[in-house]
Jmol script that loads the backbone (N, CA, C; Angstrom):
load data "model"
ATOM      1  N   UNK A   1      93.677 219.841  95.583  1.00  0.00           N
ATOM      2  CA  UNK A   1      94.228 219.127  94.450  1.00  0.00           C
ATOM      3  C   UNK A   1      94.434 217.649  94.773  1.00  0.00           C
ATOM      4  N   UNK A   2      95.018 217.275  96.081  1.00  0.00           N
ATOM      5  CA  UNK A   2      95.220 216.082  96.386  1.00  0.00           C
ATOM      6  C   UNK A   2      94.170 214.901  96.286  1.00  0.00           C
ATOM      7  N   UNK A   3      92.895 215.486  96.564  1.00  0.00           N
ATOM      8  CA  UNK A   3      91.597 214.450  96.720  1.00  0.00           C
ATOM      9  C   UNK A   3      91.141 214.348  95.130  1.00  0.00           C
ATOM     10  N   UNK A   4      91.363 215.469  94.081  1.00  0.00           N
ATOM     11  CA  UNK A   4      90.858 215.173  92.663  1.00  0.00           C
ATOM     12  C   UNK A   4      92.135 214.304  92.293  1.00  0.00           C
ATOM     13  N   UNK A   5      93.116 214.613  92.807  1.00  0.00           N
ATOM     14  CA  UNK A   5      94.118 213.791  91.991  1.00  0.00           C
ATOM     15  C   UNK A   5      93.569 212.014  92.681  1.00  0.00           C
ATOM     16  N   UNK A   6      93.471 211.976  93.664  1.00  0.00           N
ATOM     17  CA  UNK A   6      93.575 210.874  94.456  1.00  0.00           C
ATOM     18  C   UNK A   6      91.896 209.952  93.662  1.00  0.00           C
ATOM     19  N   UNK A   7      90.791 210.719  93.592  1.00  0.00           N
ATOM     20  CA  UNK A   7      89.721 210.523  92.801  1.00  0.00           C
ATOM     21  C   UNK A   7      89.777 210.019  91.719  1.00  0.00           C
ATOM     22  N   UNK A   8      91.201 210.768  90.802  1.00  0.00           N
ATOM     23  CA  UNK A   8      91.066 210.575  89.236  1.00  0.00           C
ATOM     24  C   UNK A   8      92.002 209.024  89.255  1.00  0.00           C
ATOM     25  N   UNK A   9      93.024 208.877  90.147  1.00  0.00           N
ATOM     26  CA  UNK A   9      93.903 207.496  89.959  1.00  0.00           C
ATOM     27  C   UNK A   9      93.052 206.648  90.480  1.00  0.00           C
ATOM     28  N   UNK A  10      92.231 206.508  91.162  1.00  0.00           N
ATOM     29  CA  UNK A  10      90.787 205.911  91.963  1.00  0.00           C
ATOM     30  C   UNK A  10      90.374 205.218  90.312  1.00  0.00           C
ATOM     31  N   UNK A  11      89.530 205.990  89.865  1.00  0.00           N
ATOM     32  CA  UNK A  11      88.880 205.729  88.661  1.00  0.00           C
ATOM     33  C   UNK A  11      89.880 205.017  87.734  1.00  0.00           C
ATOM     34  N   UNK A  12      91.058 205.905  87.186  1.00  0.00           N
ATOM     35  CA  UNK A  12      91.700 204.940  86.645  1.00  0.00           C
ATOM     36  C   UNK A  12      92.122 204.062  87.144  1.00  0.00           C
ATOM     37  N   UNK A  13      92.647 203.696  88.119  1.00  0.00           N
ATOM     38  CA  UNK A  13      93.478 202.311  88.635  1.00  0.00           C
ATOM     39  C   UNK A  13      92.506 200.861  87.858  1.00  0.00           C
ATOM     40  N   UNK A  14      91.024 200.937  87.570  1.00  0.00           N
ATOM     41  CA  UNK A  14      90.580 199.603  87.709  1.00  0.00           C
ATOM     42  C   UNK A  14      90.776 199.233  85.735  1.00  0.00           C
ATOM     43  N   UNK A  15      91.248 198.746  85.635  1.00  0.00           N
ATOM     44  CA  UNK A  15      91.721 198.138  84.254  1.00  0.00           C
ATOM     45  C   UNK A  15      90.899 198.260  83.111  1.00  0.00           C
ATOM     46  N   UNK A  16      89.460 197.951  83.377  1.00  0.00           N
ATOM     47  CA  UNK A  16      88.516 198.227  82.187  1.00  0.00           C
ATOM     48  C   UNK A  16      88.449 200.056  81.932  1.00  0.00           C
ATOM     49  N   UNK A  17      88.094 200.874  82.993  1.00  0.00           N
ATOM     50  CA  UNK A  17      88.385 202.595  83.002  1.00  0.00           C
ATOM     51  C   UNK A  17      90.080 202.779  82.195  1.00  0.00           C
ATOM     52  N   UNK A  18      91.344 201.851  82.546  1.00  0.00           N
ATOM     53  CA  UNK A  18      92.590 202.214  82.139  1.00  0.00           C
ATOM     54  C   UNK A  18      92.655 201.727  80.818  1.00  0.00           C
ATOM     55  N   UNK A  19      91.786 201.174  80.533  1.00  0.00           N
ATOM     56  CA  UNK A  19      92.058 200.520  78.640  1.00  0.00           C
ATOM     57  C   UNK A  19      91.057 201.970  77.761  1.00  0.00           C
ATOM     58  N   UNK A  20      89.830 201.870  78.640  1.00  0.00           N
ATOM     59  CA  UNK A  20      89.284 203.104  77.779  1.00  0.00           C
ATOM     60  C   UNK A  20      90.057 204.691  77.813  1.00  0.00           C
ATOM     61  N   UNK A  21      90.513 204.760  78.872  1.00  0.00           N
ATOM     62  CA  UNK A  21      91.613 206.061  79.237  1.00  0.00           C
ATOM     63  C   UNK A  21      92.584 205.967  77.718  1.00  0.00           C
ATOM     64  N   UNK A  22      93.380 204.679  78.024  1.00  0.00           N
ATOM     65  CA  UNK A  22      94.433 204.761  76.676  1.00  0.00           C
ATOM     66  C   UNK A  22      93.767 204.785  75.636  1.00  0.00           C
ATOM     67  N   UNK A  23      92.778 204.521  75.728  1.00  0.00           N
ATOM     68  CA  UNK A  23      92.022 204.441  73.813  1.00  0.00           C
ATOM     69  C   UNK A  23      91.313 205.789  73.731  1.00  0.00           C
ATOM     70  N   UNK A  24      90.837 206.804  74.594  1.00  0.00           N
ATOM     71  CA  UNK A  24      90.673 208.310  74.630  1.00  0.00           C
ATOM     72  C   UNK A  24      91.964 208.931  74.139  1.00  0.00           C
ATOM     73  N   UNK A  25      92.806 208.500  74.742  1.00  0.00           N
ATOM     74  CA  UNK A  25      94.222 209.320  74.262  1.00  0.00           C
ATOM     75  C   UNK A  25      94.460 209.719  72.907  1.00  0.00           C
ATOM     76  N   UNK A  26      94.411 208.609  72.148  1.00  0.00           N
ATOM     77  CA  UNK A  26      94.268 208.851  70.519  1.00  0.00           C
ATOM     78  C   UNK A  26      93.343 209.574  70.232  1.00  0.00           C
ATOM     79  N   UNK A  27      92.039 209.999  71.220  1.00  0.00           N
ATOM     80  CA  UNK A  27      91.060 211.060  70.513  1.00  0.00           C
ATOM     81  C   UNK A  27      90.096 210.656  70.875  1.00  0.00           C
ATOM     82  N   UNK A  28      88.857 211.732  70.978  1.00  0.00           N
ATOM     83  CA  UNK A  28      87.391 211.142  71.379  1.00  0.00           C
ATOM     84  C   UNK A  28      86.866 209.810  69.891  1.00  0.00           C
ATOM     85  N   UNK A  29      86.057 209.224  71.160  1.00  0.00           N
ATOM     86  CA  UNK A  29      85.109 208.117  70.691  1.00  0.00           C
ATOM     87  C   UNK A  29      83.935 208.418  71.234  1.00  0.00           C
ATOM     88  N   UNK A  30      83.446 207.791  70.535  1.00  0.00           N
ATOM     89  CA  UNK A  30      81.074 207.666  70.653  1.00  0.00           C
ATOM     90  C   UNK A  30      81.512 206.578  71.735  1.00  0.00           C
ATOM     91  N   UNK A  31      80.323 205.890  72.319  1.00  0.00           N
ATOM     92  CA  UNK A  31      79.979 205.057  73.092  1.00  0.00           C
ATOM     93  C   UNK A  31      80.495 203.534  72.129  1.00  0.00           C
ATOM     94  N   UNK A  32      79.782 203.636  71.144  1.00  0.00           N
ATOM     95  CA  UNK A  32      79.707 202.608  70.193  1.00  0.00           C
ATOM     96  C   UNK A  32      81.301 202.497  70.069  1.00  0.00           C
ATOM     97  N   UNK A  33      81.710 202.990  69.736  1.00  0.00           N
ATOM     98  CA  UNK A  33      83.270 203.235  69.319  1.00  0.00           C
ATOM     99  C   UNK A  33      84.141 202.453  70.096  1.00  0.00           C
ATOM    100  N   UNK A  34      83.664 202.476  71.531  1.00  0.00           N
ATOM    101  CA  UNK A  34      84.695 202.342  72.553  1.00  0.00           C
ATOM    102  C   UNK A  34      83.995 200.735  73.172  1.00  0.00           C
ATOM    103  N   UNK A  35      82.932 199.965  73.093  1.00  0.00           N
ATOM    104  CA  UNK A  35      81.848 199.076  72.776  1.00  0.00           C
ATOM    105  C   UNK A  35      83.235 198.580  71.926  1.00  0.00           C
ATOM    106  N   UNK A  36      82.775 198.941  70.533  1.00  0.00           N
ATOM    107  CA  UNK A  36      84.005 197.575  69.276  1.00  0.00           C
ATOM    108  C   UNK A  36      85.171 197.419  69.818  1.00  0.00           C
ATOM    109  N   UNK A  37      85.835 198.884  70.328  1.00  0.00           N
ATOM    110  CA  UNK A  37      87.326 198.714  70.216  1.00  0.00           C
ATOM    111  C   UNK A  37      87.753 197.792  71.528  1.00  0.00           C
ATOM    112  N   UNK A  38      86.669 197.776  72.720  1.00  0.00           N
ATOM    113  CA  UNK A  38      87.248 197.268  73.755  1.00  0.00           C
ATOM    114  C   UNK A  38      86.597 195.504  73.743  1.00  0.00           C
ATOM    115  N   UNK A  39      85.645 195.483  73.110  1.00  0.00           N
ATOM    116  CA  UNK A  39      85.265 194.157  73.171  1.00  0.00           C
ATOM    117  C   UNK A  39      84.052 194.104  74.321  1.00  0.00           C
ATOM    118  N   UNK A  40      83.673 194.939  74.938  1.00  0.00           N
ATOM    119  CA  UNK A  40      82.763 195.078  76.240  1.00  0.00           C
ATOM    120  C   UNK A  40      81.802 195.538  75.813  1.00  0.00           C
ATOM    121  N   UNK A  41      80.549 194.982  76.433  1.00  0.00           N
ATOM    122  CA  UNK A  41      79.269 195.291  76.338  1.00  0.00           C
ATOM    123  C   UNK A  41      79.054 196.786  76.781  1.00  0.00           C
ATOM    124  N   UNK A  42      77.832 197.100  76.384  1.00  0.00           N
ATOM    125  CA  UNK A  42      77.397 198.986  76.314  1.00  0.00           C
ATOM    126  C   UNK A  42      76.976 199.186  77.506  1.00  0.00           C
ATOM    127  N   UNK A  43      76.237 198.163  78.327  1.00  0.00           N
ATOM    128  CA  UNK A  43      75.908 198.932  79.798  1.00  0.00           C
ATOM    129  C   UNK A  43      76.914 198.717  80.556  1.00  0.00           C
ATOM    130  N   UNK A  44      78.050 197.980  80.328  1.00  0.00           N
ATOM    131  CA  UNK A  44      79.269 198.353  80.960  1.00  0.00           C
ATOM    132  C   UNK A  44      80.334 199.375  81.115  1.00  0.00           C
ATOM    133  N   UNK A  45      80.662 199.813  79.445  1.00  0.00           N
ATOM    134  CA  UNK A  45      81.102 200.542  78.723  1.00  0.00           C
ATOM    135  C   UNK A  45      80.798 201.816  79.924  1.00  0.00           C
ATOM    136  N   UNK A  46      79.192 202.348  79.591  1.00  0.00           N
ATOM    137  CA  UNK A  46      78.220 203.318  79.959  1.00  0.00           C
ATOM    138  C   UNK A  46      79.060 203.220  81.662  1.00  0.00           C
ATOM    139  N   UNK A  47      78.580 202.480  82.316  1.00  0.00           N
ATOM    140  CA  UNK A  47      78.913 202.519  83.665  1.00  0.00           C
ATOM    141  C   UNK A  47      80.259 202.961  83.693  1.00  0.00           C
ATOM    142  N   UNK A  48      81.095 202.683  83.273  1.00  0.00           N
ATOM    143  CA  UNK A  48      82.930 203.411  83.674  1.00  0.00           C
ATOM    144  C   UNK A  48      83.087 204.397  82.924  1.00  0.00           C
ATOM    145  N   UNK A  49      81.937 205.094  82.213  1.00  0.00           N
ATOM    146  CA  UNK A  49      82.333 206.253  81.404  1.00  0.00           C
ATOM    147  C   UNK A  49      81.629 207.094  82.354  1.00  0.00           C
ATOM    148  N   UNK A  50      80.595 206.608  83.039  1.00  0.00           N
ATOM    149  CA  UNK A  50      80.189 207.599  84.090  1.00  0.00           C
ATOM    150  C   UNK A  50      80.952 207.661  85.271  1.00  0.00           C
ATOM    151  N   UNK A  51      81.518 206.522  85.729  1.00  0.00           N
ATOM    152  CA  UNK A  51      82.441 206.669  86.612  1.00  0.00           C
ATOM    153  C   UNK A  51      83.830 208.037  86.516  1.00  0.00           C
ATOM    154  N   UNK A  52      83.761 207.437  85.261  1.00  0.00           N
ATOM    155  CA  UNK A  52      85.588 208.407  84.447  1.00  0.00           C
ATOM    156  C   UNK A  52      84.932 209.635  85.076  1.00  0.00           C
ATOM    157  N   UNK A  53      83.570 210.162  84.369  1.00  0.00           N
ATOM    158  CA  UNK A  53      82.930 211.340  84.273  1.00  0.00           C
ATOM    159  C   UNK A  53      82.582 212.262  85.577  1.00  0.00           C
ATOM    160  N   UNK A  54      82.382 211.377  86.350  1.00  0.00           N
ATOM    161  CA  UNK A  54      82.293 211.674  88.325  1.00  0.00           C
ATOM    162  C   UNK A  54      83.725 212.149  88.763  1.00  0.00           C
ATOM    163  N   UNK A  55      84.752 211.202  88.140  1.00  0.00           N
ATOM    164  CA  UNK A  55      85.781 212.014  88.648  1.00  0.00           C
ATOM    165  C   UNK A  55      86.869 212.466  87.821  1.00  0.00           C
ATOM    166  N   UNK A  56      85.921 212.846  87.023  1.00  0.00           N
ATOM    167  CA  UNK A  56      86.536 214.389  86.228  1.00  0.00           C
ATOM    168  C   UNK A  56      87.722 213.954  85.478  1.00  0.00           C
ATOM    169  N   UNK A  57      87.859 213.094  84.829  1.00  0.00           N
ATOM    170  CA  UNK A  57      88.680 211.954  83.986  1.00  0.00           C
ATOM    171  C   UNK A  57      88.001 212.317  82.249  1.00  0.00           C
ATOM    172  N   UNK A  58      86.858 212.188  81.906  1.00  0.00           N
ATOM    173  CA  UNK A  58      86.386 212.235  80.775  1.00  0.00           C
ATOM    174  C   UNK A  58      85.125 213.619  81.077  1.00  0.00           C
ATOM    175  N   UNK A  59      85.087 213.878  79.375  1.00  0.00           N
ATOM    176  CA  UNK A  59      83.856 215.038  79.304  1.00  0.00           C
ATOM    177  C   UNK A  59      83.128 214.498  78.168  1.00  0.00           C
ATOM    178  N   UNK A  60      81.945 214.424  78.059  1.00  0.00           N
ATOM    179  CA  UNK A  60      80.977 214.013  77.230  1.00  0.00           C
ATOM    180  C   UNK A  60      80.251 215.427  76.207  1.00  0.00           C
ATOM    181  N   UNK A  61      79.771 215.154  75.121  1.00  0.00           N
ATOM    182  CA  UNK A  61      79.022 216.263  74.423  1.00  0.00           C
ATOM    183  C   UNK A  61      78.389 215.093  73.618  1.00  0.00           C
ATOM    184  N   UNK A  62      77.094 215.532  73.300  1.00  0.00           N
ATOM    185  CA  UNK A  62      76.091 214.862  72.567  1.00  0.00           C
ATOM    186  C   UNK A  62      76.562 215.021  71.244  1.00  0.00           C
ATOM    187  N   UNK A  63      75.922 214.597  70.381  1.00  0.00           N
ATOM    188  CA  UNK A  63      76.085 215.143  68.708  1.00  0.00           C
ATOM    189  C   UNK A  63      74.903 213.993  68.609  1.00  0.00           C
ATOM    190  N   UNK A  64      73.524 214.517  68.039  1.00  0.00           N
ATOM    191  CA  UNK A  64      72.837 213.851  67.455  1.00  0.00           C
ATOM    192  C   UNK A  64      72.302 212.647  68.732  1.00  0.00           C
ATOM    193  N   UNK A  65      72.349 211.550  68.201  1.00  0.00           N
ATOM    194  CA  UNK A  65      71.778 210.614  69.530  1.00  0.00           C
ATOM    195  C   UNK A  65      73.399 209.930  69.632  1.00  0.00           C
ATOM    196  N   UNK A  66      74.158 210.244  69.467  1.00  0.00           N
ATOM    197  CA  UNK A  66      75.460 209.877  70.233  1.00  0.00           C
ATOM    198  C   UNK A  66      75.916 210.591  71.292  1.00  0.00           C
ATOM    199  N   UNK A  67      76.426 210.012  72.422  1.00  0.00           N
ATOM    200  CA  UNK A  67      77.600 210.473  73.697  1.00  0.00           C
ATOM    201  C   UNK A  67      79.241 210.292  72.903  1.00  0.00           C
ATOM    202  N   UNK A  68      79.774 211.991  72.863  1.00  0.00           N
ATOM    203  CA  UNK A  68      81.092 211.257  72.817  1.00  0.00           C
ATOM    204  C   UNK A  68      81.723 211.930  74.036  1.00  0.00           C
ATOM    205  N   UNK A  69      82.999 210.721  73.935  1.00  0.00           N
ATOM    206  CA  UNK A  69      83.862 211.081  75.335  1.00  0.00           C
ATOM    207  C   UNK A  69      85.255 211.653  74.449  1.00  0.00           C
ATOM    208  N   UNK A  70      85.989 212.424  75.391  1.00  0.00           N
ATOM    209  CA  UNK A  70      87.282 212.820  75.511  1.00  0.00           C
ATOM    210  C   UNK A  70      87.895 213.250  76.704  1.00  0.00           C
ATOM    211  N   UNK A  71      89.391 212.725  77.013  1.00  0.00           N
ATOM    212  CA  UNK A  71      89.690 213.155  78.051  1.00  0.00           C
ATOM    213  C   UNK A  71      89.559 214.384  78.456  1.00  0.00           C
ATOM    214  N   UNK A  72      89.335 214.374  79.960  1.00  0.00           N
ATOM    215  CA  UNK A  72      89.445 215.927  80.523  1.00  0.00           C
ATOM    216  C   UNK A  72      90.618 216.585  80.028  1.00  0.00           C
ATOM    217  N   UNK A  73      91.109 217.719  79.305  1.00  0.00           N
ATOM    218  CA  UNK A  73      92.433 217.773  79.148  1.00  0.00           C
ATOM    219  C   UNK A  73      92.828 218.838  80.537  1.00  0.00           C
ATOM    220  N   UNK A  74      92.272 219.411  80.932  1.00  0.00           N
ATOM    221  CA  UNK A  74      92.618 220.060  82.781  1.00  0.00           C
ATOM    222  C   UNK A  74      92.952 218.926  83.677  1.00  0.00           C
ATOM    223  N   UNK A  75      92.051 217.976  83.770  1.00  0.00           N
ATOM    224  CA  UNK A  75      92.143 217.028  84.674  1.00  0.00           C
ATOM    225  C   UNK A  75      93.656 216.400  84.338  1.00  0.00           C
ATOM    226  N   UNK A  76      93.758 215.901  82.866  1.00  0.00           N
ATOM    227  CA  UNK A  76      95.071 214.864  82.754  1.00  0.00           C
ATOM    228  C   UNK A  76      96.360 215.817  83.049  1.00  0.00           C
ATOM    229  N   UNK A  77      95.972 217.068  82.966  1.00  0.00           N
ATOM    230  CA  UNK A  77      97.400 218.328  83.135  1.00  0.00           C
ATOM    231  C   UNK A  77      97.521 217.756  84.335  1.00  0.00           C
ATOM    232  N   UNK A  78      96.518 217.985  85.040  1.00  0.00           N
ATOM    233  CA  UNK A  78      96.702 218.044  86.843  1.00  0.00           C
ATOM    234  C   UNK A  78      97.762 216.769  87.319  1.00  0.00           C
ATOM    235  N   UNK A  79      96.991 215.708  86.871  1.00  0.00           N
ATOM    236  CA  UNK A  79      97.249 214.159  87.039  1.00  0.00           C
ATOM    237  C   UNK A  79      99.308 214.244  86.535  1.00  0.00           C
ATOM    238  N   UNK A  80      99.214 214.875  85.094  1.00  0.00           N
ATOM    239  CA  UNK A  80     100.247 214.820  84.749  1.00  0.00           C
ATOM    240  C   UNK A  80     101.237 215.805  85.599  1.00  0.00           C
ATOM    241  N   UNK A  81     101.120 216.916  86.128  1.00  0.00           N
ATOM    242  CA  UNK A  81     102.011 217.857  86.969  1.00  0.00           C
ATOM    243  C   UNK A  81     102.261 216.691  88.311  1.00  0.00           C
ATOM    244  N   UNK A  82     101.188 216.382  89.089  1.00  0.00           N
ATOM    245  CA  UNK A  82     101.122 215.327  90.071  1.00  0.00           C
ATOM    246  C   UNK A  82     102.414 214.537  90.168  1.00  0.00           C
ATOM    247  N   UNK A  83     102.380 213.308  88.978  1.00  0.00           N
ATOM    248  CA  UNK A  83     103.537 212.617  88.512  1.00  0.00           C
ATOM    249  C   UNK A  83     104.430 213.403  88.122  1.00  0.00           C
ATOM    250  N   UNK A  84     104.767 214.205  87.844  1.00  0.00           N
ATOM    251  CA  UNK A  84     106.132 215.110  87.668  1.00  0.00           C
ATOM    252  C   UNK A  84     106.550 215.344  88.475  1.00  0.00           C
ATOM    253  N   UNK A  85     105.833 215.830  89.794  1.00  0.00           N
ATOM    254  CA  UNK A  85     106.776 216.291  90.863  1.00  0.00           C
ATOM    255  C   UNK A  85     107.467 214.777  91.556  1.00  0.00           C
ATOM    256  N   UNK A  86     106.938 213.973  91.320  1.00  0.00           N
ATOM    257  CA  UNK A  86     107.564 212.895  91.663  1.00  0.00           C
ATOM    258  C   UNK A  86     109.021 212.202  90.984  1.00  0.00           C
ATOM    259  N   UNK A  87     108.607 212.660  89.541  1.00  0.00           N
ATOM    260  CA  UNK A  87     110.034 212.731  88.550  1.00  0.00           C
ATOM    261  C   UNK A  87     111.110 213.153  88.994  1.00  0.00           C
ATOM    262  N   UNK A  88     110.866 214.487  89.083  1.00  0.00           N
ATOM    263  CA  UNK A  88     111.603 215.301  89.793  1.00  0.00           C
ATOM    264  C   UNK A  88     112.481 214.791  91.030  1.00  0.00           C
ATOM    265  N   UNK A  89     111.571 214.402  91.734  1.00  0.00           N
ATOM    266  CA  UNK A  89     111.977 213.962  93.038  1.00  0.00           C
ATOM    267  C   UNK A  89     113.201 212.741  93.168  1.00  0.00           C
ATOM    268  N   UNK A  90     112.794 211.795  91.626  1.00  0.00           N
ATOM    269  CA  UNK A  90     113.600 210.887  91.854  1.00  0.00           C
ATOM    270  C   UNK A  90     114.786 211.323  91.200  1.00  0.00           C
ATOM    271  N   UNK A  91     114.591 212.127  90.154  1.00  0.00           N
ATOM    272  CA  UNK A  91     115.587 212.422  89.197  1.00  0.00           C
ATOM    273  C   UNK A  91     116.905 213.261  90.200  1.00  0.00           C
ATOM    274  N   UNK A  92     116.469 213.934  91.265  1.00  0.00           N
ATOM    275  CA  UNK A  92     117.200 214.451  92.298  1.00  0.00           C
ATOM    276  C   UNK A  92     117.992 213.165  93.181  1.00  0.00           C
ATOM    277  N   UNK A  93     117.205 212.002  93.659  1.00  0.00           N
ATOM    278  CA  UNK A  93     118.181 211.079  94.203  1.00  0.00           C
ATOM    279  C   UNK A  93     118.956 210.349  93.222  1.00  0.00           C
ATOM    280  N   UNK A  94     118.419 210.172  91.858  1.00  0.00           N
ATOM    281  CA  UNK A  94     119.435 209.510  91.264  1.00  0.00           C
ATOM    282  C   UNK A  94     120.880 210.351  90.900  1.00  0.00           C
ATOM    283  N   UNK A  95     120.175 211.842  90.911  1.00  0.00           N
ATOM    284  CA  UNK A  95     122.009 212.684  91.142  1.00  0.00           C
ATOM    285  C   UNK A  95     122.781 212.296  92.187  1.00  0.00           C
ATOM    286  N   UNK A  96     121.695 212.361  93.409  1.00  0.00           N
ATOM    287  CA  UNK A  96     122.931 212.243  94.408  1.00  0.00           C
ATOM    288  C   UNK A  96     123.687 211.260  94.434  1.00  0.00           C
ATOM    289  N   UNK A  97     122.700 210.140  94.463  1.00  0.00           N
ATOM    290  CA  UNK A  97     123.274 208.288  93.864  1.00  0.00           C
ATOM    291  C   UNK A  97     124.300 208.216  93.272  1.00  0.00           C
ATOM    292  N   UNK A  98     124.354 208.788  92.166  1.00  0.00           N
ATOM    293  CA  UNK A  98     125.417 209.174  90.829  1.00  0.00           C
ATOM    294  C   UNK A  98     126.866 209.890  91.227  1.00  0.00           C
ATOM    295  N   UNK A  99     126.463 210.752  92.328  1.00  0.00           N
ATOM    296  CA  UNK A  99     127.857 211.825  92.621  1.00  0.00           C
ATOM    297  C   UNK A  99     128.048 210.605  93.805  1.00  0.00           C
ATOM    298  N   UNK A 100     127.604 210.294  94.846  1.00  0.00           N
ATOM    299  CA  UNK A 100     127.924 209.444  95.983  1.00  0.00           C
ATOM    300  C   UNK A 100     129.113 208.169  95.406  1.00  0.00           C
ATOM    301  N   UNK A 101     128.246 207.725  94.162  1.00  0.00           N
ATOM    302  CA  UNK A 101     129.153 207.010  93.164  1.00  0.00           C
ATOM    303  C   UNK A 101     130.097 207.299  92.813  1.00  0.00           C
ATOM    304  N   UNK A 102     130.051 208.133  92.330  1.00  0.00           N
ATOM    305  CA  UNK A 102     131.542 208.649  91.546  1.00  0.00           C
ATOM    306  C   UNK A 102     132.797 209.295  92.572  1.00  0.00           C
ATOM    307  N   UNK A 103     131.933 209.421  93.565  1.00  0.00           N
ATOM    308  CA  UNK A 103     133.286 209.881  94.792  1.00  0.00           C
ATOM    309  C   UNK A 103     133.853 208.448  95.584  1.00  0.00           C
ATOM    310  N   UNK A 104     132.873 207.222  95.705  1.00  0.00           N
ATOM    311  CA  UNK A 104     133.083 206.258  95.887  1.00  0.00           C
ATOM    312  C   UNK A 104     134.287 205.562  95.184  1.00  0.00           C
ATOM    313  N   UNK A 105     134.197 205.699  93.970  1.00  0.00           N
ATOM    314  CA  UNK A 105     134.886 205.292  92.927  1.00  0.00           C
ATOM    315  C   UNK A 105     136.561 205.585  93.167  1.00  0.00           C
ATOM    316  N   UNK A 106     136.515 207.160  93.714  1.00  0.00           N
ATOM    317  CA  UNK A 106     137.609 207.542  93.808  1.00  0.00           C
ATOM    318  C   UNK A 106     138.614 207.606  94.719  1.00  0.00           C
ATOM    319  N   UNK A 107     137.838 206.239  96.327  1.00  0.00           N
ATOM    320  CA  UNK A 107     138.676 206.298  97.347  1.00  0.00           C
ATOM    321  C   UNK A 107     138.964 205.243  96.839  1.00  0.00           C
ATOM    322  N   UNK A 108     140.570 204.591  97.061  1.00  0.00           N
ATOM    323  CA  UNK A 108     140.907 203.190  97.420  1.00  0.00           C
ATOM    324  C   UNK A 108     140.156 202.196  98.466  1.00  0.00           C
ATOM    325  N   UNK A 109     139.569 200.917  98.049  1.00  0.00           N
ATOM    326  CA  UNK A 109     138.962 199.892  99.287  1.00  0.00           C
ATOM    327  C   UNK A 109     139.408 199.860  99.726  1.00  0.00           C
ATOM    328  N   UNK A 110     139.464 199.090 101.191  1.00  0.00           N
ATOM    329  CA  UNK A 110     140.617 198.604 102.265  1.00  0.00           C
ATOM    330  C   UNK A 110     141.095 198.018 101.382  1.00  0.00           C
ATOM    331  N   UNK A 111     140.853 196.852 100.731  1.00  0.00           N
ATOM    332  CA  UNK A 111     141.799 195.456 100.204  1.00  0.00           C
ATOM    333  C   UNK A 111     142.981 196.517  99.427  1.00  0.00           C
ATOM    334  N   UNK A 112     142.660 197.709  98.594  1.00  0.00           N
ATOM    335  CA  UNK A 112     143.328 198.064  97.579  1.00  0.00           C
ATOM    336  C   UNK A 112     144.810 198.541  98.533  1.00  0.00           C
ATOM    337  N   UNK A 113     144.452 199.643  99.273  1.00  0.00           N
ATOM    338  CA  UNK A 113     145.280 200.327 100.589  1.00  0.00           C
ATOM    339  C   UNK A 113     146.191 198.991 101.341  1.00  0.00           C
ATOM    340  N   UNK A 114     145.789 197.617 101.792  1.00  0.00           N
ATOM    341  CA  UNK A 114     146.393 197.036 102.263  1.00  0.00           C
ATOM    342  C   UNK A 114     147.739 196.466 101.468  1.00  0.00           C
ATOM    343  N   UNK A 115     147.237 196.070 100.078  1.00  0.00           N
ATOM    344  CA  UNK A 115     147.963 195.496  98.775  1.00  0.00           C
ATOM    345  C   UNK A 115     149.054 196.561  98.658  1.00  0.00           C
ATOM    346  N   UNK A 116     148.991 197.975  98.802  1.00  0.00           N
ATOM    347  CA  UNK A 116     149.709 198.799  98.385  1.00  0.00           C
ATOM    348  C   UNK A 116     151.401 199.082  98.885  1.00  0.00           C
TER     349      UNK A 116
END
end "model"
wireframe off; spacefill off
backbone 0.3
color backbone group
């Protein structure tokens, strides 16, 4: 799992693949589609949709003489469980953070103890 996950943030990390990623999200597009919406030429387009497609980021189906793309939806689960366990992870130190705090809260400082 680690090397597809590590593959798929690979592909996305480079900015032109992460603009077409967010514009898949709303739903498959043709080639052409993703050409207008991004402002980028078609043999470019083509090149990071094959890239996406290598690492298992996007799936293609013909219709007629069009390519359309849509996200992998297995792949983005994966990607998405990935980042969760990391959620998780933080969402656990910010408890402890939080209780460490609140017991903090409840000793007197020195300055307070000296004043007293």
């Amino acid at each position: 799992m680690v090397n597809s996950v590590q593959q798929r943030l690979t592909a996305i990390s480079e900015p032109n693949r992460f603009r077409i990623v967010e514009l898949l999200r709303d739903g498959p597009q043709s080639v052409g589609g993703i050409v207008d919406a991004l402002g980028l030429g078609q043999p470019q387009v083509s090149r990071h949709l094959r890239l996406l497609a290598e690492a298992g980021v996007v799936e293609v189906t013909k219709r007629a003489q069009q390519r359309i793309y849509r996200l992998h939806s297995a792949s983005m689960r994966e990607l998405s469980d990935w980042v969760q366990g990391f959620a998780v992870l933080w969402s656990e130190r910010m408890d402890r953070l939080g209780s460490f705090l609140e017991d903090d809260d409840r000793v007197p400082d020195e300055a307070n103890r000296k004043g007293a």
